[in-house]
ZAGU-852876 format. One record per residue (C-alpha): residue number from 1; residue in one letter; x, z, y negated. Coordinates in pm, 1 decimal, padded with zeros to 6 digits. Layout:
REM ZAGU-852876
node seq:NUM	type:A	xx:X	zz:Z	yy:Y
...
REM end
This chain:
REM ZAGU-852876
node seq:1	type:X	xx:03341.6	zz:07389.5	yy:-03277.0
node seq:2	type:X	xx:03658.6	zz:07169.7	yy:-03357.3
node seq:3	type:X	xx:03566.3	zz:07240.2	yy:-03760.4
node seq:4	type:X	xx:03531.2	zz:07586.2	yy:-03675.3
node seq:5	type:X	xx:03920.2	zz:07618.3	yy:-03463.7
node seq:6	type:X	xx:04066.5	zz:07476.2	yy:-03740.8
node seq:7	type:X	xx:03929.3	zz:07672.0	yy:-03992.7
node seq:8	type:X	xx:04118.0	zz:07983.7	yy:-03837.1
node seq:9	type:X	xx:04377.4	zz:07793.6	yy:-03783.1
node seq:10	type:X	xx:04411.6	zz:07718.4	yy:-04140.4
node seq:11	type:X	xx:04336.5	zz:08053.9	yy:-04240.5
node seq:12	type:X	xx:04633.6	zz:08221.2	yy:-04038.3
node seq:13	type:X	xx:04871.0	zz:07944.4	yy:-04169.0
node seq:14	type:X	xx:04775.2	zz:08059.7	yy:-04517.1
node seq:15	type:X	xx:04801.7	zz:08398.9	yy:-04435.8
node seq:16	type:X	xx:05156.1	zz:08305.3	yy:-04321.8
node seq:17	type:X	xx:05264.8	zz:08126.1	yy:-04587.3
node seq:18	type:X	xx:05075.4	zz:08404.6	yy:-04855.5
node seq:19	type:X	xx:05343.6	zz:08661.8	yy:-04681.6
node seq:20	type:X	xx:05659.0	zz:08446.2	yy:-04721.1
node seq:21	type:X	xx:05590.6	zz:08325.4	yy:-05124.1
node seq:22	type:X	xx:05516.3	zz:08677.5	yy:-05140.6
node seq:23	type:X	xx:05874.5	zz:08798.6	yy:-04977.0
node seq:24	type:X	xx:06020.8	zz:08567.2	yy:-05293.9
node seq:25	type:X	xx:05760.3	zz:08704.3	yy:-05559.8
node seq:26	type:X	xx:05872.0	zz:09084.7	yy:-05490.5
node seq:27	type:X	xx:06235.6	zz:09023.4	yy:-05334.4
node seq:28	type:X	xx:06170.1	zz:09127.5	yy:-05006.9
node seq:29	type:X	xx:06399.0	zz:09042.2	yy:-04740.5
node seq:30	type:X	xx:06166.2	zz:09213.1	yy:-04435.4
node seq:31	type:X	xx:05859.5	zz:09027.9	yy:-04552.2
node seq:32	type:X	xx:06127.6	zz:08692.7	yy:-04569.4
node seq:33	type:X	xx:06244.4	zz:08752.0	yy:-04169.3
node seq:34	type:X	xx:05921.6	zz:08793.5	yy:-04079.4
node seq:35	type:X	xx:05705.2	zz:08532.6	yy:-04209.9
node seq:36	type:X	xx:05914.9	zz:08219.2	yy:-04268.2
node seq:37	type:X	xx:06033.3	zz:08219.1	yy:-03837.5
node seq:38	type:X	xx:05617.7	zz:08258.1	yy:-03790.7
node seq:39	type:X	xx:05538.0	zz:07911.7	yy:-04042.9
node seq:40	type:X	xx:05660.0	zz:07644.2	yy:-03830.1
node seq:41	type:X	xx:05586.6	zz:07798.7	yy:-03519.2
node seq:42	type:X	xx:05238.4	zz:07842.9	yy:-03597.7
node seq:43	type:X	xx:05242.2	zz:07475.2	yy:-03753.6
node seq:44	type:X	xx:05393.6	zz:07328.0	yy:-03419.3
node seq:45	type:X	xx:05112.9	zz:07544.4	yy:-03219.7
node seq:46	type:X	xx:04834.0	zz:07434.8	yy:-03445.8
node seq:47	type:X	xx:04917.2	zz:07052.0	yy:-03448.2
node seq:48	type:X	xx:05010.4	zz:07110.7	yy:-03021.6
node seq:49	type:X	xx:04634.0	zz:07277.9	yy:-02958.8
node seq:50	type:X	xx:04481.0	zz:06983.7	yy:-03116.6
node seq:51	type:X	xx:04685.1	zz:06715.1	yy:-03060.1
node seq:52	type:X	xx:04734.1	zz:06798.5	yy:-02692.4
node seq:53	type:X	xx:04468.9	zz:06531.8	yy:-02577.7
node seq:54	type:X	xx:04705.6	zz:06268.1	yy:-02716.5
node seq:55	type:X	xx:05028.1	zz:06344.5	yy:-02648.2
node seq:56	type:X	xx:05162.3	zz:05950.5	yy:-02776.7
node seq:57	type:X	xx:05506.2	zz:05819.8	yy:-02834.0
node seq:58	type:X	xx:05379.8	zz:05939.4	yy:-03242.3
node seq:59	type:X	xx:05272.8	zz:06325.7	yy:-03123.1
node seq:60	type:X	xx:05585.6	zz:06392.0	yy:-02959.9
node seq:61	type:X	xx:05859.1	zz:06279.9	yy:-03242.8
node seq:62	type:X	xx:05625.2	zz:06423.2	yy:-03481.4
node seq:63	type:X	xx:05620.4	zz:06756.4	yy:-03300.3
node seq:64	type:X	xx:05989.5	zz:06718.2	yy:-03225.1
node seq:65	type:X	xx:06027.5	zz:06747.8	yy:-03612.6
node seq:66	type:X	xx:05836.6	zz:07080.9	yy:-03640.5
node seq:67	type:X	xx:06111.9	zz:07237.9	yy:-03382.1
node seq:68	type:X	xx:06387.9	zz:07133.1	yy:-03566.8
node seq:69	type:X	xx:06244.4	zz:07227.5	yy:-03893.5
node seq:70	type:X	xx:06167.0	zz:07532.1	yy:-03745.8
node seq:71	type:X	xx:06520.9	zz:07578.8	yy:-03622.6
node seq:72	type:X	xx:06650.3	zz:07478.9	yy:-04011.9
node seq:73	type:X	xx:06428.1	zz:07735.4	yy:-04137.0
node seq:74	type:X	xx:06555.7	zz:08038.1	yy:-03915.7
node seq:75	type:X	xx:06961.6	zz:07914.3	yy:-04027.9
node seq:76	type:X	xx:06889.6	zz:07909.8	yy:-04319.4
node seq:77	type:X	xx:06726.9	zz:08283.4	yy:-04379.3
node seq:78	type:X	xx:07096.7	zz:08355.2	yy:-04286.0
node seq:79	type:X	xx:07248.2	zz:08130.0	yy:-04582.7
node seq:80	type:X	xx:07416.2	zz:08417.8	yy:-04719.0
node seq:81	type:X	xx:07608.7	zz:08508.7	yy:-04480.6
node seq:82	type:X	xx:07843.5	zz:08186.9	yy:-04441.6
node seq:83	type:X	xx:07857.7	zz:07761.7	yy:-04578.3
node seq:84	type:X	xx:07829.8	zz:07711.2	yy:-04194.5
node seq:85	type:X	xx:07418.7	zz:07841.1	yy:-04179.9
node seq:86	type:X	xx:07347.6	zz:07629.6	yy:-04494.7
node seq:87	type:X	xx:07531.4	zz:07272.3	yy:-04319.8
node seq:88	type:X	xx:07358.0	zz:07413.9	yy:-03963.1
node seq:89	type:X	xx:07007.1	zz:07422.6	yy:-04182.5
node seq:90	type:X	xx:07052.3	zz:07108.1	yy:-04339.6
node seq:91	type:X	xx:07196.3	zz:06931.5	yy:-03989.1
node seq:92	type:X	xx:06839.4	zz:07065.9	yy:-03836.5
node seq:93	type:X	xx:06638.4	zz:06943.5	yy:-04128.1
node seq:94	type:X	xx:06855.1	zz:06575.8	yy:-04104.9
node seq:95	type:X	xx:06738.6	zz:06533.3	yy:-03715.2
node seq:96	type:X	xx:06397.6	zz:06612.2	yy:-03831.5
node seq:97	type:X	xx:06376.5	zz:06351.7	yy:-04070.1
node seq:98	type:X	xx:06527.2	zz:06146.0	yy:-03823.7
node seq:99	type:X	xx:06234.0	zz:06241.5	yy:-03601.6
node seq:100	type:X	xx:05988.5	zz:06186.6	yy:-03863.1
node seq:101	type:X	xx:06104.7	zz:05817.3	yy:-03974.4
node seq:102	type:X	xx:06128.5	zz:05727.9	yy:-03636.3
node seq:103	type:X	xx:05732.3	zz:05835.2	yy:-03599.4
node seq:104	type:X	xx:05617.9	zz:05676.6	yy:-03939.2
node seq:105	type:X	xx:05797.7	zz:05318.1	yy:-03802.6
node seq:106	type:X	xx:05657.5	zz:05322.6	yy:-03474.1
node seq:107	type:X	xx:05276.8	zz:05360.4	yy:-03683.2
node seq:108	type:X	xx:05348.6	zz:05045.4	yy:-03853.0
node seq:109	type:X	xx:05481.8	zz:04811.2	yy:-03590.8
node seq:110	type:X	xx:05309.1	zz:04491.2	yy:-03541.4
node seq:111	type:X	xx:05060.6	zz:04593.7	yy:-03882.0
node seq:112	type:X	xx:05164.5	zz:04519.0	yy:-04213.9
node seq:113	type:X	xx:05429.9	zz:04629.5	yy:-04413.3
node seq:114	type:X	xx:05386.5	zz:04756.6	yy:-04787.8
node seq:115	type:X	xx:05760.7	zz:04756.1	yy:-04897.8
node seq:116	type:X	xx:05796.7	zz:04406.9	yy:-04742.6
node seq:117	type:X	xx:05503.9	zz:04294.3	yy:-04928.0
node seq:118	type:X	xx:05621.3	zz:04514.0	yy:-05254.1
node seq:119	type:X	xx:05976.4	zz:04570.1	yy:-05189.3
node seq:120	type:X	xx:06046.1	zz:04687.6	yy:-05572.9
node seq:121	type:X	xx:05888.0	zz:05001.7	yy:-05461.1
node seq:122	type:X	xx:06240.3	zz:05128.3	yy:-05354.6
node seq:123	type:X	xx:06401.8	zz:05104.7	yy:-05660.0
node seq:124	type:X	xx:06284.7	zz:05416.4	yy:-05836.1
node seq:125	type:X	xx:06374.9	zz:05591.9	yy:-05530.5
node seq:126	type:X	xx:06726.4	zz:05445.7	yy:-05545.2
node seq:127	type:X	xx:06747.0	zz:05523.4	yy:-05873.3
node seq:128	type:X	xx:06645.5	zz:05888.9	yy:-05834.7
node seq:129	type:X	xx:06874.6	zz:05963.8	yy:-05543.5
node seq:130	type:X	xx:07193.0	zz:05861.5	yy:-05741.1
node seq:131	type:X	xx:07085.7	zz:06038.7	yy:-06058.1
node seq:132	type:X	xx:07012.4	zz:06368.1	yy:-05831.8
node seq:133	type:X	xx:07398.3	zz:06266.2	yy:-05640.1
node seq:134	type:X	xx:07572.2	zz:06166.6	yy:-06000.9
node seq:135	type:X	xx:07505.1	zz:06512.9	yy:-06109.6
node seq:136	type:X	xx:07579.6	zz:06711.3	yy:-05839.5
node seq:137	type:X	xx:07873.3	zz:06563.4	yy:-05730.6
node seq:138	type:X	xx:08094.6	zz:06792.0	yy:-05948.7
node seq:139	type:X	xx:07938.7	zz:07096.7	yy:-05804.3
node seq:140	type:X	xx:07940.8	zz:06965.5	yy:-05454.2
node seq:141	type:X	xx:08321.4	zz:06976.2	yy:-05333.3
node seq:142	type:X	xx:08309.8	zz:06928.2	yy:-04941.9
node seq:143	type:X	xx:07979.0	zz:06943.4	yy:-04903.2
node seq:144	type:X	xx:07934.5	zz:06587.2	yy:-05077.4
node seq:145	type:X	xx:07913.9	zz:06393.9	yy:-04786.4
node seq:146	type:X	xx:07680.2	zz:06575.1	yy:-04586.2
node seq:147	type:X	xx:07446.4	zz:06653.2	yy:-04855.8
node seq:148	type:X	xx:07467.9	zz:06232.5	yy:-05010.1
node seq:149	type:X	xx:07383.7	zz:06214.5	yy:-04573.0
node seq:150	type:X	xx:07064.7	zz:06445.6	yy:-04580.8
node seq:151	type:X	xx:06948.2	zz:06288.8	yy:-04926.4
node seq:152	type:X	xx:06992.6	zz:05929.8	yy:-04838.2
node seq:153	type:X	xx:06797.2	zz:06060.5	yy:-04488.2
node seq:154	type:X	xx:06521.6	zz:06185.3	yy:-04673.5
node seq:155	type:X	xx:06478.2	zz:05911.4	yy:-04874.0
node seq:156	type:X	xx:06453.2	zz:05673.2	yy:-04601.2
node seq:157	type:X	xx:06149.8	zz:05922.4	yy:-04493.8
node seq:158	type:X	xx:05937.5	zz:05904.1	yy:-04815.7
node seq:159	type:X	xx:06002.1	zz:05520.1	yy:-04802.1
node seq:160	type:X	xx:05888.4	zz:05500.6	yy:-04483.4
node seq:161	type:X	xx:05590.1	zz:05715.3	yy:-04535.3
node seq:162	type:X	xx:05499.5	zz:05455.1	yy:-04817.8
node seq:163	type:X	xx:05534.3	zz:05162.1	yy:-04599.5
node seq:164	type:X	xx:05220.5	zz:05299.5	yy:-04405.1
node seq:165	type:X	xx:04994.0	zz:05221.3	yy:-04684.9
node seq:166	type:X	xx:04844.6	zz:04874.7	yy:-04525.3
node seq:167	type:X	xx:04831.5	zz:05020.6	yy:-04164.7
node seq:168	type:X	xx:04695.0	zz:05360.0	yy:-04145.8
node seq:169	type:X	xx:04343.8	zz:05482.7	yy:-04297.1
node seq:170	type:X	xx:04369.2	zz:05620.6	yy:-04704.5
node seq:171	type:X	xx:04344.9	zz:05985.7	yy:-04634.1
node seq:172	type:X	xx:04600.5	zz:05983.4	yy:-04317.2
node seq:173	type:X	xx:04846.8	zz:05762.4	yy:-04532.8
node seq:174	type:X	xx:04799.9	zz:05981.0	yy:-04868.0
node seq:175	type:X	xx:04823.7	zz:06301.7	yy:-04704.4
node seq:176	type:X	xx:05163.7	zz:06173.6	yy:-04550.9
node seq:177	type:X	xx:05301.3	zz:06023.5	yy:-04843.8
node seq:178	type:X	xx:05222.7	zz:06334.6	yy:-05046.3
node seq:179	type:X	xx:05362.5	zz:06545.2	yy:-04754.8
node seq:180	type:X	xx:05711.7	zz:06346.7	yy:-04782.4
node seq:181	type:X	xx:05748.9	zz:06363.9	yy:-05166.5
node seq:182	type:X	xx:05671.6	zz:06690.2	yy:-05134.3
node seq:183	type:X	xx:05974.9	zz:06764.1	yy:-04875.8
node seq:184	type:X	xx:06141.3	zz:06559.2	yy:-05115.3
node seq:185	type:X	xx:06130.9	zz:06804.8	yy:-05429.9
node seq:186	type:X	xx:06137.5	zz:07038.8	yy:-05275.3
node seq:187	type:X	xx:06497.5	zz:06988.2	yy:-05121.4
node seq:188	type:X	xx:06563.0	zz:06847.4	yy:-05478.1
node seq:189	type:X	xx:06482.5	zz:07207.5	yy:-05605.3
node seq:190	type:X	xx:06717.7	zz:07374.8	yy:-05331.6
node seq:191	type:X	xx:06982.8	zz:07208.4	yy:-05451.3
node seq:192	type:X	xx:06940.8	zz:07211.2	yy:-05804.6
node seq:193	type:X	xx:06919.7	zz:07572.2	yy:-05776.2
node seq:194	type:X	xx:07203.7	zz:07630.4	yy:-05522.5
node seq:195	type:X	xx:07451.6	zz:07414.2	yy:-05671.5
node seq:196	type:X	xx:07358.8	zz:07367.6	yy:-06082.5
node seq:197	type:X	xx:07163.2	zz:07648.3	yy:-06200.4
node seq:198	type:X	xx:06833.4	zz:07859.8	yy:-06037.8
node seq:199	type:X	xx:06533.7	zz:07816.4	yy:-06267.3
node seq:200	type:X	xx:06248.4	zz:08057.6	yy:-06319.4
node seq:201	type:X	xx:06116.4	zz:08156.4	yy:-05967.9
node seq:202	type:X	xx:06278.2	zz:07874.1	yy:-05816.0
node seq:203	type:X	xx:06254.8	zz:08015.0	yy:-05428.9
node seq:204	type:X	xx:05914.9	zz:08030.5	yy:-05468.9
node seq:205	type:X	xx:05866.6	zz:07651.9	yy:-05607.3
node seq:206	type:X	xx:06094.6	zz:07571.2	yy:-05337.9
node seq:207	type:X	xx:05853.6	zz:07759.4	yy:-05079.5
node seq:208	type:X	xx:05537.9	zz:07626.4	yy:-05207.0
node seq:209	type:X	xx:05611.2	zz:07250.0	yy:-05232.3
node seq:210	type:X	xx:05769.6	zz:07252.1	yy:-04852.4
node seq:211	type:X	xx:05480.6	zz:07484.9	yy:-04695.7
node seq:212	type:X	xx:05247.1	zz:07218.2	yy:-04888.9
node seq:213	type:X	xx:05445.5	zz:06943.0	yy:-04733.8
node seq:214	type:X	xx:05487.8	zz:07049.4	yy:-04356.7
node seq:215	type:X	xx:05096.9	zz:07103.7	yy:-04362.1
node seq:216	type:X	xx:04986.5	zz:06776.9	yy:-04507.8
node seq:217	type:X	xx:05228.6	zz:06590.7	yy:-04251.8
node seq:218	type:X	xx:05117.4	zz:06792.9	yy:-04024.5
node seq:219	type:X	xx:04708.1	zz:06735.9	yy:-04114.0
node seq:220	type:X	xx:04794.3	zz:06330.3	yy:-04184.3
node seq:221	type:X	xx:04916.8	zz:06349.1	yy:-03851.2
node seq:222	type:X	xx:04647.8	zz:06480.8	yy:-03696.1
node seq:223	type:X	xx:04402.8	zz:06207.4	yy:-03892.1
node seq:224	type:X	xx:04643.3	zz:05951.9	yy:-03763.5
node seq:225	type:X	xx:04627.1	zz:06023.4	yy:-03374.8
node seq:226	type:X	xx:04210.4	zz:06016.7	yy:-03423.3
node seq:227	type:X	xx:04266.6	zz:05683.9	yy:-03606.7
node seq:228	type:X	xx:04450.1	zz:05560.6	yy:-03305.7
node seq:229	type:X	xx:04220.4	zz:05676.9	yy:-03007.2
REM end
């Protein structure tokens, strides 16, 4: 019965997120109002219903992120129309990393710690985040500060996604970790688009690797409060 509920769940997720690639595919702005508010709310409902049993420390912060996500995602539909949605989007999207680091450390407390073990895991991270900064920084202006914030932030996320890799099972911790670099390029593609040049169907890149993320943090998440029952 459980397989079966999350089959239609799944199914009306992909439905969802079929309708919003497809709003960037054939420039639709109706199709783009209407699905992209319905992704994260259906998300949040689907991890809720089956989570519910377990509402932990882990469900709630974890849950907490899908709001604010959700709350990004509606600002920033209305990008166009002002600087102020796109800093209001990526403020939302900040808190929700917040939420989500503050999950993925609370998983690993008193189990054992990858980075600490192999700490020269951070370095290609490091490295990548001041490439990405170096060459935006001339494009960047005002907005420097808050968007070296939110990528420093979301760094800190995929590192602390990795650092689950002794003390969660291999499918909860991959699904994660592929969830957060996921997120990761995905914001890497906003902003190379927004600020340096677009590329080829770059909204719908963008779409696809953060629909793909949400759900596998969302699914990892799911594996993760089963682990811990």
């Amino acid at each position: 019965m459980q397989k079966n509920k999350k089959i239609f769940f799944d199914v009306v997720f992909f439905i969802l997120a079929a309708g919003e690639i497809l709003s960037h595919i054939i420039s639709s702005e109706i199709l783009h109002f209407i699905f992209k508010p319905l992704l994260l709310i259906w998300l949040s409902f689907y991890f809720y219903w089956f989570a519910r049993n377990k509402f932990s420390s882990y469900t709630k912060l974890i849950f907490a992120g899908f709001v604010f996500s959700w709350v990004g995602d509606v600002f920033l539909i209305f990008e166009g129309s002002g600087e102020e949605y796109f800093l209001m989007g990526l403020g939302s999207f900040l808190v929700t990393h917040i939420f989500y680091i503050t999950a993925f450390i609370n998983s690993v407390k008193g189990k054992k710690s990858f980075i600490k073990k192999h700490p020269v895991i951070i370095l290609p991270f490091v490295i990548v985040l001041i490439v990405n900064l170096y060459m935006l920084y001339p494009k960047l202006n005002s907005l420097f500060i808050p968007v070296a914030i939110y990528a420093c932030t979301i760094m800190t996320m995929v590192l602390c996604a990795v650092n689950r890799k002794f003390a969660v099972g291999k499918q909860n911790f991959g699904m994660i970790f592929l969830g957060g670099i996921l997120f990761m390029v995905s914001d890497s593609a906003i902003s190379t688009a927004k600020f340096l040049s677009p590329f080829p169907y770059s909204e719908v890149f963008i779409m696809v690797t953060y629909i793909a993320a949400q759900y596998l943090i969302m699914r990892g998440s799911l594996l993760h409060i089963t682990e811990s029952q």
